[in-house]
LUMMIDO-661623 format. One line per field, with one value per residue: residue number from 1; residue in three letters; x, y, z of N, C-alpha, C in turn. Coordinates in Angstrom, 1 decimal. Example, Ala and Ser with C-alpha at 12.3 -4.5 7.8 and 13.67 -1.06 7.14 Angstrom:
// residues 2
resi: c(1 | 2) .
resn: c(Ala | Ser) .
nX: c(13.2 | 12.8) .
nY: c(-5.7 | -2.2) .
nZ: c(7.8 | 7.1) .
caX: c(12.3 | 13.7) .
caY: c(-4.5 | -1.1) .
caZ: c(7.8 | 7.1) .
cX: c(13.2 | 12.9) .
cY: c(-3.3 | 0.0) .
cZ: c(7.8 | 7.9) .
***
This chain:
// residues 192
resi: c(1 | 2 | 3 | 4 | 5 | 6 | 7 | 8 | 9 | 10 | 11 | 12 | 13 | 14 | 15 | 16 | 17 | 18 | 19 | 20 | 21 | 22 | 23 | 24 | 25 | 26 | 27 | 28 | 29 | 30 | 31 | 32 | 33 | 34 | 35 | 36 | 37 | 38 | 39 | 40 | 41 | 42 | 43 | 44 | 45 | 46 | 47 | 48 | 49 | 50 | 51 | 52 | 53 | 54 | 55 | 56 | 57 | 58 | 59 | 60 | 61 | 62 | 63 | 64 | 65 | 66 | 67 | 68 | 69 | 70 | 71 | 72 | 73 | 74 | 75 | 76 | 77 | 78 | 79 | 80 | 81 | 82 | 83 | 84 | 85 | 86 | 87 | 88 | 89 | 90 | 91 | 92 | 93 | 94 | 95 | 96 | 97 | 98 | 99 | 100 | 101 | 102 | 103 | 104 | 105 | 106 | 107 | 108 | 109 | 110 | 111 | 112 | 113 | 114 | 115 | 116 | 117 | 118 | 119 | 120 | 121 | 122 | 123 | 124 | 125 | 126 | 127 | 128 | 129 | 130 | 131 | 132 | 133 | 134 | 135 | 136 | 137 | 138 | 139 | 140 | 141 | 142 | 143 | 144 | 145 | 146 | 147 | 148 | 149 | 150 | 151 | 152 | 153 | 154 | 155 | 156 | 157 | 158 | 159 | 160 | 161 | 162 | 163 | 164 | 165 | 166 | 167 | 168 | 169 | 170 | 171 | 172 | 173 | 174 | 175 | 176 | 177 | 178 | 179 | 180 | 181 | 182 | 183 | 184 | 185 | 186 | 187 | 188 | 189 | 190 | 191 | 192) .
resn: c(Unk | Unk | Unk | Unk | Unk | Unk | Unk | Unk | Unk | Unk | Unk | Unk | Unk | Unk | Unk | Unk | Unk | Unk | Unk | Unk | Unk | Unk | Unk | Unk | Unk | Unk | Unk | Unk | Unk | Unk | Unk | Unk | Unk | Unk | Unk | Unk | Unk | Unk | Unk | Unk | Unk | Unk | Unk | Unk | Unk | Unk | Unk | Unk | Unk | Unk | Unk | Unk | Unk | Unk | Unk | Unk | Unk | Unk | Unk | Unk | Unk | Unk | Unk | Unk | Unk | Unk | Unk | Unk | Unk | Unk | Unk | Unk | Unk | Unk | Unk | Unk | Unk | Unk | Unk | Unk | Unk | Unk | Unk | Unk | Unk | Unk | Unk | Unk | Unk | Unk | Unk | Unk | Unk | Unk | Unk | Unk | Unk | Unk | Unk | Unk | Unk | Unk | Unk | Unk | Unk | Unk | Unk | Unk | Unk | Unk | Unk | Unk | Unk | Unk | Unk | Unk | Unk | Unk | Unk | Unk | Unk | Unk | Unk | Unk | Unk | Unk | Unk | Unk | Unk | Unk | Unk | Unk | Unk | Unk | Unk | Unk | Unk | Unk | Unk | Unk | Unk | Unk | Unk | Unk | Unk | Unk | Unk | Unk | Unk | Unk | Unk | Unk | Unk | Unk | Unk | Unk | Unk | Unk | Unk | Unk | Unk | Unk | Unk | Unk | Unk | Unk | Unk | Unk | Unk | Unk | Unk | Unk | Unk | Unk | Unk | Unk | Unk | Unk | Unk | Unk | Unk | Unk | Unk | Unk | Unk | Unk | Unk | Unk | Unk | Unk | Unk | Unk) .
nX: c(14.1 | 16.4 | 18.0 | 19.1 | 17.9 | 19.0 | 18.6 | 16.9 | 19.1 | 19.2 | 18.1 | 16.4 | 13.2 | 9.9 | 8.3 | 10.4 | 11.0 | 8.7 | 9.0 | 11.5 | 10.0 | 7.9 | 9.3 | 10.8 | 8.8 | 7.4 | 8.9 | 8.8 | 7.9 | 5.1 | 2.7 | 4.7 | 6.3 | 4.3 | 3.0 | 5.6 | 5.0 | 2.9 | 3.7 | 5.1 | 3.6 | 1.5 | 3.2 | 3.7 | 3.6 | 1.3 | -0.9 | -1.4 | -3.5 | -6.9 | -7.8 | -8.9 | -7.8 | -6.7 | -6.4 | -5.7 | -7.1 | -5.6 | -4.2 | -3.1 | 0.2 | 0.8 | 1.4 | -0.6 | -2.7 | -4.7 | -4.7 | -4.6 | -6.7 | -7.9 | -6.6 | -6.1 | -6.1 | -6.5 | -8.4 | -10.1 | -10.9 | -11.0 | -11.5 | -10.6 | -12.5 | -12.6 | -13.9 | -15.9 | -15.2 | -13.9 | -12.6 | -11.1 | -13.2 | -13.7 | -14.3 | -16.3 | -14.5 | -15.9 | -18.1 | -21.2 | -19.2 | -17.5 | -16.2 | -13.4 | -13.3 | -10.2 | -9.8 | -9.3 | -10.9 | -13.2 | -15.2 | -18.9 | -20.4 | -22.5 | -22.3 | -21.7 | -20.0 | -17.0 | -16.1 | -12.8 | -11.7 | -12.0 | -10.0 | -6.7 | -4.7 | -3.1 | -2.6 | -0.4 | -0.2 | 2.4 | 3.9 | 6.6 | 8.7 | 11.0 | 13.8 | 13.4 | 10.7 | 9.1 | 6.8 | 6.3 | 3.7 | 1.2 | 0.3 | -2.0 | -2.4 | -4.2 | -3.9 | -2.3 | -4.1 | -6.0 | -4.8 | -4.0 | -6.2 | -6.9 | -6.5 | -4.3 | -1.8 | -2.4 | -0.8 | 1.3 | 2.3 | 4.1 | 3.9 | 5.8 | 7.5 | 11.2 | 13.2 | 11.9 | 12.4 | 13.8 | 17.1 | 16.6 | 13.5 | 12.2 | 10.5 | 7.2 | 5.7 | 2.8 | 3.4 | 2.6 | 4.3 | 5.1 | 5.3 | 6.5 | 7.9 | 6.9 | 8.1 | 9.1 | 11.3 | 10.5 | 8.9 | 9.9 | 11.3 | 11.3 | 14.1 | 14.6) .
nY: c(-9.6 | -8.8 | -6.5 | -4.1 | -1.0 | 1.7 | 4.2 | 7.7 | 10.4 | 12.1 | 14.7 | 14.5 | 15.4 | 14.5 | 13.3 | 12.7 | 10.4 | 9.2 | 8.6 | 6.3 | 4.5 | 3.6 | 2.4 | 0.4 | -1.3 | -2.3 | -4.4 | -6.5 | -9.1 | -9.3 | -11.7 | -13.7 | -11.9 | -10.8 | -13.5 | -13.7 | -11.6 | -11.8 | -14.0 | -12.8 | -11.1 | -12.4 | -13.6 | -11.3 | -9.4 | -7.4 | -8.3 | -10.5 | -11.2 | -10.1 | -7.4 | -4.5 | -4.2 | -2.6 | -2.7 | -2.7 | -3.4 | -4.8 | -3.3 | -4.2 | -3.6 | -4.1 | -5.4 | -8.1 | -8.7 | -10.9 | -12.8 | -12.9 | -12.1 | -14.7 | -16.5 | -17.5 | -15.9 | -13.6 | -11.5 | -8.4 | -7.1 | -4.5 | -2.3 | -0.1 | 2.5 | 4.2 | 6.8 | 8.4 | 11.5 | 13.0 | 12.0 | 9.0 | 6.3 | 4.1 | 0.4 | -2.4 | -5.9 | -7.6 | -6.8 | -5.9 | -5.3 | -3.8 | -3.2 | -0.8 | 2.4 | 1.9 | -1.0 | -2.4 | -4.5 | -2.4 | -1.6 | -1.5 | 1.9 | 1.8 | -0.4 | -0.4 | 2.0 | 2.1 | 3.5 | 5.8 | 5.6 | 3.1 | 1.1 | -0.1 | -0.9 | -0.4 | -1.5 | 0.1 | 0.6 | 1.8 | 3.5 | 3.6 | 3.3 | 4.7 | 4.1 | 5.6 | 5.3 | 7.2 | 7.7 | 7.4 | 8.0 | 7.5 | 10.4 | 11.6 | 12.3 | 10.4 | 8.2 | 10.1 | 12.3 | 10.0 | 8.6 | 10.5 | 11.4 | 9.0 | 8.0 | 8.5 | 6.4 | 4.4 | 1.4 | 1.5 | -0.2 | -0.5 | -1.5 | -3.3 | -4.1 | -5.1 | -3.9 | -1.4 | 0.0 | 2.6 | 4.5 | 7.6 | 9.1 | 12.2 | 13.9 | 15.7 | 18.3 | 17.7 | 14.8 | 11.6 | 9.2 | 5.9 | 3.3 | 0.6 | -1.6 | -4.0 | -6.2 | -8.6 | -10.2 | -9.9 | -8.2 | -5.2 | -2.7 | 0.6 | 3.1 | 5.8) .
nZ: c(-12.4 | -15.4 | -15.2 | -12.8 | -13.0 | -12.5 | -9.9 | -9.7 | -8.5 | -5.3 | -5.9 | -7.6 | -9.5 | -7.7 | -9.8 | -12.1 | -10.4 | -9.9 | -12.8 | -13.2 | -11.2 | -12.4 | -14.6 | -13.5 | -12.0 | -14.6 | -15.2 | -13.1 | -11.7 | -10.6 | -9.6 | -8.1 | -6.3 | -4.7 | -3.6 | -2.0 | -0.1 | 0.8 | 2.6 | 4.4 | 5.4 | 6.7 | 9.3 | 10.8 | 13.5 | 14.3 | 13.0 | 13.9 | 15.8 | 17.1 | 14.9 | 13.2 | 9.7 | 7.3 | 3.7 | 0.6 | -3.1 | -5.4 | -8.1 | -11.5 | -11.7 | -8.8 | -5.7 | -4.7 | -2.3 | -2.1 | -0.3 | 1.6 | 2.7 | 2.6 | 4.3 | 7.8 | 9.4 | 12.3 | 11.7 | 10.9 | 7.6 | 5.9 | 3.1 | 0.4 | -1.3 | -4.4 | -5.0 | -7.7 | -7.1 | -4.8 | -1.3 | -0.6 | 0.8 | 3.0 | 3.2 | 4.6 | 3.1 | 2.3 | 1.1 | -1.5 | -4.8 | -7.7 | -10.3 | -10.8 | -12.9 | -13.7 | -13.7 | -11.7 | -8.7 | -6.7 | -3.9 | -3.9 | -4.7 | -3.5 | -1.1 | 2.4 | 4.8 | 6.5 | 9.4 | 10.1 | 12.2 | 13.2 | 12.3 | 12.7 | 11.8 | 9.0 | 5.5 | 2.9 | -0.6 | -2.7 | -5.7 | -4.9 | -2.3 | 0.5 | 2.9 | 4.8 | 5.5 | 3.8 | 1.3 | -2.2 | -4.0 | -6.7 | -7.3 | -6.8 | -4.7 | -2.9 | -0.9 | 0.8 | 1.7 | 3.0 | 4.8 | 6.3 | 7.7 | 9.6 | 12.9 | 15.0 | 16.2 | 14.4 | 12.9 | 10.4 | 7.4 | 4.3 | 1.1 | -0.8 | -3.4 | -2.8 | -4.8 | -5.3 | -3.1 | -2.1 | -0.9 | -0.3 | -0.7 | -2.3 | 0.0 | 0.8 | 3.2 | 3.6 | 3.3 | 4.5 | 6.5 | 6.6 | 9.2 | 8.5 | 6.4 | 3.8 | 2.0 | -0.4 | 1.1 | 3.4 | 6.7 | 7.9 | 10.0 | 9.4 | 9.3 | 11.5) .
caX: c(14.4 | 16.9 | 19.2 | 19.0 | 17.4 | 19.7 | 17.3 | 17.7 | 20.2 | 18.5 | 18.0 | 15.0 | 12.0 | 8.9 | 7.7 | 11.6 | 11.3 | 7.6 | 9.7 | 12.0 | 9.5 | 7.1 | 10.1 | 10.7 | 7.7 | 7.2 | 10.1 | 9.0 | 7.0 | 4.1 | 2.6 | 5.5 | 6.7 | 2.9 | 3.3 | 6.5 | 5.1 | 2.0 | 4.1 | 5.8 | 3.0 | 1.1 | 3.7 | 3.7 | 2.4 | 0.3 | -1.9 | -1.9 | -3.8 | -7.7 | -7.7 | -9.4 | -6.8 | -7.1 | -5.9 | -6.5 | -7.2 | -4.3 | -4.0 | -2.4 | 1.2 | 0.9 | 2.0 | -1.6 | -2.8 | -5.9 | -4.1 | -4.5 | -8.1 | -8.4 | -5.8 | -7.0 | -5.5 | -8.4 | -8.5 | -11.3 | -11.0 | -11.7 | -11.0 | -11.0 | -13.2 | -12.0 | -15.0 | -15.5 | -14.9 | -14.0 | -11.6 | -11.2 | -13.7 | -13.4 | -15.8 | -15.6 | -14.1 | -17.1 | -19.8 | -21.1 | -18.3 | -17.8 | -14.8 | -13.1 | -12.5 | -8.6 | -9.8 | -9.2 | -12.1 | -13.4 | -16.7 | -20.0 | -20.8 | -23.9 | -21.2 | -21.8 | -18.9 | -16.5 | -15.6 | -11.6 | -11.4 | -12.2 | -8.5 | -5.7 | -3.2 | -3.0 | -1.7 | -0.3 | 0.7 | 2.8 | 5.3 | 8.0 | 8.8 | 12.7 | 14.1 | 12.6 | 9.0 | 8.6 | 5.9 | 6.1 | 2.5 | 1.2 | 0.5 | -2.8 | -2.6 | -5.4 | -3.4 | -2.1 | -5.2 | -6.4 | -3.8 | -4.5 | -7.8 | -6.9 | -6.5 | -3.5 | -1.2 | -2.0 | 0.4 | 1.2 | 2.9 | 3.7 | 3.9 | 6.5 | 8.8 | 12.2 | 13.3 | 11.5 | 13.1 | 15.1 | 17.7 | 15.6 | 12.9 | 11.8 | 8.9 | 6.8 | 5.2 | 2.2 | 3.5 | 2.9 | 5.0 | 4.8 | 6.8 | 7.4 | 7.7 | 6.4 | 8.8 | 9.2 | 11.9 | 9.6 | 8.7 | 11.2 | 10.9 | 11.7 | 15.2 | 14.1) .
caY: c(-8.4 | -9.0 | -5.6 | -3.1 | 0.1 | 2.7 | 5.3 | 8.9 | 11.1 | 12.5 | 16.0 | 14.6 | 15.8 | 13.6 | 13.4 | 11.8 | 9.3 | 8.2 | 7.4 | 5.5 | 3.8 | 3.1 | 1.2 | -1.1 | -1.8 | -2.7 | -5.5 | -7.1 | -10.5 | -9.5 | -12.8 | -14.1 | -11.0 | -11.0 | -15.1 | -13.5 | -10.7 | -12.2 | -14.7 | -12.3 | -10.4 | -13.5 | -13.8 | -9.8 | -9.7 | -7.0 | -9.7 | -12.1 | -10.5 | -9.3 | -5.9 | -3.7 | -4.2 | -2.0 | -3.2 | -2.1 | -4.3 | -4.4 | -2.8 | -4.7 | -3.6 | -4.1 | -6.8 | -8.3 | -9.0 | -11.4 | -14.0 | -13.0 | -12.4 | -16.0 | -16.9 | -17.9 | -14.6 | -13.3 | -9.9 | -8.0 | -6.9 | -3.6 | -2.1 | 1.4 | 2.6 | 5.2 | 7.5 | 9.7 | 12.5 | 13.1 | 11.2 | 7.5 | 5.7 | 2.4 | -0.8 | -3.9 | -5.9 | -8.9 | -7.0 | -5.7 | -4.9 | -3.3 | -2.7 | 0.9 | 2.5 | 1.4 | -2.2 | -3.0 | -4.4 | -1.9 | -1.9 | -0.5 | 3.1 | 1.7 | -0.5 | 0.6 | 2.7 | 1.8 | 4.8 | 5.4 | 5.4 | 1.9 | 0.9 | -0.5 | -1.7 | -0.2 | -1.8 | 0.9 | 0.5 | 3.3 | 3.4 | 3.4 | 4.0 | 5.0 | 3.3 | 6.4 | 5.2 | 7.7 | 7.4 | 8.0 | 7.9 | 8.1 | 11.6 | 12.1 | 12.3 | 9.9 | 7.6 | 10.7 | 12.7 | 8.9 | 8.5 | 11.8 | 10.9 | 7.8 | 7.6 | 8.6 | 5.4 | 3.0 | 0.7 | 2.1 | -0.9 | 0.7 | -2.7 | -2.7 | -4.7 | -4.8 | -3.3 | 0.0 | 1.0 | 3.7 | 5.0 | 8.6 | 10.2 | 13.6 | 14.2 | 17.2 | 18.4 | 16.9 | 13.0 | 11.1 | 8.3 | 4.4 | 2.9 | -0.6 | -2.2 | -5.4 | -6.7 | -10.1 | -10.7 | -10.0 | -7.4 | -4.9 | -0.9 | 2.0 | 4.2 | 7.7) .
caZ: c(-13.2 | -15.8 | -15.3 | -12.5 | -13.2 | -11.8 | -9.8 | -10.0 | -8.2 | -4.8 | -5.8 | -8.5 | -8.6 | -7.7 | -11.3 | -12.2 | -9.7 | -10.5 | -14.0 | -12.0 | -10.4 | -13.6 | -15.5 | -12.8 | -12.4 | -15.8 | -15.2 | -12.1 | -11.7 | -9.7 | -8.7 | -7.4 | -5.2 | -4.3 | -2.8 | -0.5 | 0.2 | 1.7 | 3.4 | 5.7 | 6.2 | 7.9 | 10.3 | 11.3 | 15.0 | 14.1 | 12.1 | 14.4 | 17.2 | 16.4 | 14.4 | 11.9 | 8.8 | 5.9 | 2.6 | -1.1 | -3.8 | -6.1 | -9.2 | -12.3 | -11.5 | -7.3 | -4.8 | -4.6 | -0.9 | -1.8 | -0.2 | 2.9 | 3.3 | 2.2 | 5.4 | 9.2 | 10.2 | 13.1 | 11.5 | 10.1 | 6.4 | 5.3 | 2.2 | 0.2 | -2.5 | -5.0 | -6.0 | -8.6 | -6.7 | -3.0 | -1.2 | -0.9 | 1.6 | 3.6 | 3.3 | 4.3 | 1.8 | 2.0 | 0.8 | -3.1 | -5.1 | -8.6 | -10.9 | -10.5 | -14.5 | -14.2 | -13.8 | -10.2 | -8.3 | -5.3 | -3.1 | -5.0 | -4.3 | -2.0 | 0.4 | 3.7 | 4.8 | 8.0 | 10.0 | 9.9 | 13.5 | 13.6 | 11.1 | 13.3 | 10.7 | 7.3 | 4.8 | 2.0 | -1.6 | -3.6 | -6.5 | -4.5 | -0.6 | 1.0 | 3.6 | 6.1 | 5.1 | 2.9 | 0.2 | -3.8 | -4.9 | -8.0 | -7.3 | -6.9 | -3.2 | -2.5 | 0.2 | 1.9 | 2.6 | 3.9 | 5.9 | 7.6 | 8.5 | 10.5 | 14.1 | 15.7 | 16.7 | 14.0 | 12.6 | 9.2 | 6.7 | 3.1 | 0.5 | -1.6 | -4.2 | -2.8 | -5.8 | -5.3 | -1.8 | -2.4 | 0.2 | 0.2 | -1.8 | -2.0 | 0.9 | 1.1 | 4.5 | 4.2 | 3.3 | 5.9 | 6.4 | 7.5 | 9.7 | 8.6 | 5.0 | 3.7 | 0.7 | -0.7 | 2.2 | 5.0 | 7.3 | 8.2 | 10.7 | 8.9 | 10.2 | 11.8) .
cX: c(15.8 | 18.4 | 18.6 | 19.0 | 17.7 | 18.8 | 17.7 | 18.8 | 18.8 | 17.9 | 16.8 | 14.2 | 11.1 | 8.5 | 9.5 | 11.5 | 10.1 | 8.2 | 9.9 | 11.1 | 8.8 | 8.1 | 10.6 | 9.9 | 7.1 | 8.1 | 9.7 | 7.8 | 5.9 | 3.4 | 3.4 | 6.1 | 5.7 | 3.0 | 4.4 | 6.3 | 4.3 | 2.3 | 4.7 | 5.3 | 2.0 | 1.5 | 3.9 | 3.0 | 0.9 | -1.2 | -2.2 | -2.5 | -5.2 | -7.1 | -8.2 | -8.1 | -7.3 | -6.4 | -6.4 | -6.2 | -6.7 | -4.8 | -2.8 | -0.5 | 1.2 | 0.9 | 0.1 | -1.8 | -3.9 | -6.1 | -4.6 | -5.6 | -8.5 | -7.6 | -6.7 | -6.4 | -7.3 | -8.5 | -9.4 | -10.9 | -11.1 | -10.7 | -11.0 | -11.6 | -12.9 | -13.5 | -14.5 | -14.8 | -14.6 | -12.5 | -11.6 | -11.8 | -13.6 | -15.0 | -15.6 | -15.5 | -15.2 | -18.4 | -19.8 | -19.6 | -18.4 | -16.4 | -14.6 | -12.8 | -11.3 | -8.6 | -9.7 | -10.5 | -11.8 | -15.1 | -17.3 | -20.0 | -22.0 | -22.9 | -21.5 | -20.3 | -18.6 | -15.6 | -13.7 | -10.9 | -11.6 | -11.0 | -7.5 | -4.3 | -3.9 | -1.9 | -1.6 | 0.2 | 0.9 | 3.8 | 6.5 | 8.1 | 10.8 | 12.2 | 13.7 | 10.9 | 8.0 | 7.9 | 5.9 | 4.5 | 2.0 | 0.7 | -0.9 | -3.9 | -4.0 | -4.9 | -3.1 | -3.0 | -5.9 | -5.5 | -3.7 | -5.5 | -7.8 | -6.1 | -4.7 | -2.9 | -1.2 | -1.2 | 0.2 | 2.2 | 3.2 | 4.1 | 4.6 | 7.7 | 10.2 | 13.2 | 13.2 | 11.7 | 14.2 | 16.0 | 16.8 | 15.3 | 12.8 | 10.5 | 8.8 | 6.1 | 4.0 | 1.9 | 3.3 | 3.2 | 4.7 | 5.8 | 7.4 | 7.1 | 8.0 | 7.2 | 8.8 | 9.8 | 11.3 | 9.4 | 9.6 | 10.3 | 11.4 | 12.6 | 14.5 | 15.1) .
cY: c(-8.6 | -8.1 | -4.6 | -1.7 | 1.2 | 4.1 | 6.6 | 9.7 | 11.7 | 14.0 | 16.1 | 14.8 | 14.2 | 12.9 | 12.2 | 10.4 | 8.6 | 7.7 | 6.3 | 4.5 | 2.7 | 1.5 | 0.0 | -1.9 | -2.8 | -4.4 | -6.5 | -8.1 | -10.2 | -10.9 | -13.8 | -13.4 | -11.3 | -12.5 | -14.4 | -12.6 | -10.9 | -13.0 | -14.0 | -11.6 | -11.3 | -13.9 | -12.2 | -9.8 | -9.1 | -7.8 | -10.7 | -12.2 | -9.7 | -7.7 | -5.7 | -3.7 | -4.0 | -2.4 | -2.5 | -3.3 | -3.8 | -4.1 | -4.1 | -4.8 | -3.4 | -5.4 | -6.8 | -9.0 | -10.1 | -12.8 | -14.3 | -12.8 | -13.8 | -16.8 | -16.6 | -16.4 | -13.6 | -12.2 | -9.7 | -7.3 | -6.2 | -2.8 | -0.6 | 1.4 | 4.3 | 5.9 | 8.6 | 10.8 | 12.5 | 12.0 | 10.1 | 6.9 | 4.1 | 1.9 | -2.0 | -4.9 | -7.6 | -8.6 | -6.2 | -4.8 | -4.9 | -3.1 | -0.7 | 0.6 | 2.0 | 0.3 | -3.0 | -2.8 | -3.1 | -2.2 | -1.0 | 0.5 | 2.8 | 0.6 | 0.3 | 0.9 | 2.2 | 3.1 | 4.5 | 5.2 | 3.6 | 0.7 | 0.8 | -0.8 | -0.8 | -0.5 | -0.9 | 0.7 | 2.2 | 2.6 | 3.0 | 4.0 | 4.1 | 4.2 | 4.3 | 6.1 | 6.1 | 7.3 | 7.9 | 7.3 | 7.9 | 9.9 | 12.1 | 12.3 | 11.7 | 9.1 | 8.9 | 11.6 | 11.3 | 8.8 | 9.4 | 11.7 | 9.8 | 8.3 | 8.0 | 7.5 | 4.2 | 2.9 | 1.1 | 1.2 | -0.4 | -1.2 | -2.6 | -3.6 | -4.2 | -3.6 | -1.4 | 0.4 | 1.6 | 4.3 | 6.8 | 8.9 | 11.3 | 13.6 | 16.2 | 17.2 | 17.4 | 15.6 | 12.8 | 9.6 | 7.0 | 4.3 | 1.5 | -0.8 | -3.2 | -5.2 | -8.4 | -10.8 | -10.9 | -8.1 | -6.4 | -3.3 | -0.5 | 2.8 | 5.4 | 8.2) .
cZ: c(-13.8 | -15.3 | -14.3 | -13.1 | -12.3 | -11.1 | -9.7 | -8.7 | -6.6 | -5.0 | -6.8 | -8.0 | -8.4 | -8.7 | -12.1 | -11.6 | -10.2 | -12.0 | -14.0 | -12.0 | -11.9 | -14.6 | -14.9 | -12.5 | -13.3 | -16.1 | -14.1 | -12.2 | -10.5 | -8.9 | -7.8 | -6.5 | -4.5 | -3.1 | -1.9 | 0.5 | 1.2 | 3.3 | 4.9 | 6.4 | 7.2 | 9.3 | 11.3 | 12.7 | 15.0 | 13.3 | 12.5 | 15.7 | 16.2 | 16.3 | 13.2 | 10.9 | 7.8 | 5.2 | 1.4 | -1.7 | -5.3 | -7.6 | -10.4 | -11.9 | -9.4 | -6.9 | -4.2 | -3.0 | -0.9 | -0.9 | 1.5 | 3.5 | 3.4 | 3.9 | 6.5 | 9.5 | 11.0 | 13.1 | 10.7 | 8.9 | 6.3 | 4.2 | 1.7 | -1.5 | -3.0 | -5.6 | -6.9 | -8.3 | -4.9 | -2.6 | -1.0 | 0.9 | 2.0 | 3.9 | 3.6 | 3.0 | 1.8 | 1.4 | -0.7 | -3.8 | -7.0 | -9.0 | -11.4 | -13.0 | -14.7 | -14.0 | -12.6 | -9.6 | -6.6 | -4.8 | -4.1 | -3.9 | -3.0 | -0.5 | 1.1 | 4.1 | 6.5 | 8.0 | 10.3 | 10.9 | 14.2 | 13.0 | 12.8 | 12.8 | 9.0 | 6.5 | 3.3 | 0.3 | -2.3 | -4.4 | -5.7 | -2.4 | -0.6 | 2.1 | 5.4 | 6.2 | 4.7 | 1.5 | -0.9 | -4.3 | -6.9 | -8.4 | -7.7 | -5.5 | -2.4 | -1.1 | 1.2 | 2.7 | 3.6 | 5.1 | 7.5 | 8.0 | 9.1 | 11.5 | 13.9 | 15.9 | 15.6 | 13.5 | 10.8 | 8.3 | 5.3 | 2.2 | -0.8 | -1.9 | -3.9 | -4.0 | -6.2 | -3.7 | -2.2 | -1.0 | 0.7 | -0.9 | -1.4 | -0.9 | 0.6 | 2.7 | 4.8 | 3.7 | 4.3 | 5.5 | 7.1 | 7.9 | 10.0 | 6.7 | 4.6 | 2.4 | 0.5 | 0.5 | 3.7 | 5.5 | 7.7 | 8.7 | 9.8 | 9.7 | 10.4 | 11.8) .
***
């Protein structure tokens, strides 16, 4: 990224920041964050110990994870499928698969569905996260209803271009927050 992109003032709204977020975005080298990002998440303990590991299958502007299904890592796969309507279901990510309208592949509507209680590690992407593991979505609260429907205790990673950690964003009540974040540097907890 040629010039930092100064982010807004804390007292923006949500809608400000997704700005924010959007123009950096627009600047940053995805396949090569993607290569560090993977790298550090290989080494994450969580990953190197069987477990149900949710992932999504990146979008044009996201730190792409495909890297790591392809890796010996002795974790099981599963992924989420965006339907028309309703909220976002999990499939494993080996079986028929179909391109969503915004061009990112997901599982076909007939994918058999994995219950959310069976997820140990989720790996999350958003616009932007803070340094409390707060989440900027794109704002159509599909991660955070998911989120709430998983298990108690799991490990919650949010995936995210150095670049877009902000010292705090705006939360509402019901964000729910991760408590580690994968960037190109590596693995890092979240301050409470």
């Amino acid at each position: 990224m040629a010039d930092v992109i100064a982010p807004p003032d804390s007292s923006a709204s949500k809608g400000e920041w997704r700005k924010w977020a959007r123009r950096v975005r627009s600047e940053l080298d995805f396949p090569a964050l993607s290569a560090g990002v993977c790298k550090g998440l290989q080494r994450f303990p969580p990953l190197r110990h069987p477990a149900t590991v949710l992932l999504y299958l990146a979008m044009e502007d996201e730190i792409d994870l495909s890297s790591l299904v392809q890796s010996d890592l002795p974790v099981r796969w599963v992924t989420t499928r965006t339907p028309e309507r309703g909220p976002l279901t999990i499939h494993e990510i080996d079986g028929p698969m179909e391109v969503h309208d915004l061009g990112f592949p997901q599982p076909h509507a007939s994918a058999e569905r994995v219950p959310s209680a069976e997820v140990d590690v989720a790996l999350i992407p958003d616009l932007a996260f803070d340094l409390y593991g707060n989440r900027l979505g794109r704002g159509m609260g599909y991660f955070d209803q998911l989120l709430a429907r998983l298990r108690a205790g799991i490990v919650r990673v949010g995936v995210v271009p150095t670049a877009l950690v902000a010292d705090r964003l705006p939360k509402e009540e019901h964000d729910v927050p991760v408590q580690w974040l994968a960037a190109e540097e590596g693995v890092v907890g979240v301050a409470y």
